[in-house]
N, C-alpha and C positions, 0 to 999 in steps of 0.2 A: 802771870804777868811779870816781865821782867822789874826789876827794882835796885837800886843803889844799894848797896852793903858794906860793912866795913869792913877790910881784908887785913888790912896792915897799919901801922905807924912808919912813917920815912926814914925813922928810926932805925926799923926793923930792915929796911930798905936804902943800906946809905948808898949815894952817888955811885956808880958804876958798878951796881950790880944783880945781881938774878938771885930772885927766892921763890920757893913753890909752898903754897898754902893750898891749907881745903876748906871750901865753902861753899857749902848747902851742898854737900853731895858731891863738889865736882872740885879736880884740880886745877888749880891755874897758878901762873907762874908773872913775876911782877918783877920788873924790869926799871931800875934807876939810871935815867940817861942824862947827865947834868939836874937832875932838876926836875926833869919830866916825866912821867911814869909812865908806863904800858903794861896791857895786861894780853896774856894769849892762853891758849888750852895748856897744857903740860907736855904734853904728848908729843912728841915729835911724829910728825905725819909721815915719813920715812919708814922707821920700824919703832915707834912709840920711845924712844931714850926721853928724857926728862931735861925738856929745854932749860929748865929752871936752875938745871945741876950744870950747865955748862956753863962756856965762859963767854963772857959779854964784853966786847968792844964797840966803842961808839954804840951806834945803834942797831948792830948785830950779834945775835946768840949763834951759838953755834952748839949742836948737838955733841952732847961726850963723848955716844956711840958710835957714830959713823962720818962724823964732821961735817954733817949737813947744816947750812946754816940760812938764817932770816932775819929778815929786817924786823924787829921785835914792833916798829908804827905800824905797819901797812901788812905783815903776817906773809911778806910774799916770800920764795925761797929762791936763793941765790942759786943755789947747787942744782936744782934741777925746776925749774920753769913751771911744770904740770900740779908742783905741789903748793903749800898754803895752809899756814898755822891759822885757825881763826884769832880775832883779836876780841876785845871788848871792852866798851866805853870806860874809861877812868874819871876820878872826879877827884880832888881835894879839896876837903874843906879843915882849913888848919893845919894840923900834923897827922891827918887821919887819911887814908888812902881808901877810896870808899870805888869797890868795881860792879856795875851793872852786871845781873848775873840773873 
């Protein structure tokens, strides 16, 4: 059964930026957009690069490897239509970045 966990502090996560953490097993990558966070897989659905390692503007990452890039809310992919980072739910409570996993 899925569940709330705590991934990060905001801290860890300042404004306009990507970091990749592991938890319970799995990579995911956490995305500071003004203020608002997002979570997706790590993985870039492409050839697997590490969304987490690239750069983030507004509210698109773009892959290191091959410059594919996503809207980091909604997981959809600019560069080629067919693909789709999964996302999943974020919550905070206080300074704690807590992601449904």
């Amino acid at each position: 059964m899925a569940q709330f966990v705590k991934v990060a502090t905001l801290a860890e996560v300042p404004s306009g930026s990507a970091r990749v953490f592991e938890v319970s097993g799995r990579s995911l990558s956490l995305y500071n957009v003004g203020g608002s966070v997002h979570a997706t897989d790590t993985a870039c659905p492409h050839r697997g690069g590490s969304l987490g390692e690239g750069e983030l503007k507004g509210k698109i990452i773009t892959c290191p490897w091959h410059g594919f890039q996503y809207d980091v809310a909604t997981g959809a992919c600019l560069t080629n239509g067919a693909l789709r980072v999964a996302c999943l739910p974020v919550r905070l409570e206080g300074d704690s970045i807590l992601v449904e996993v």
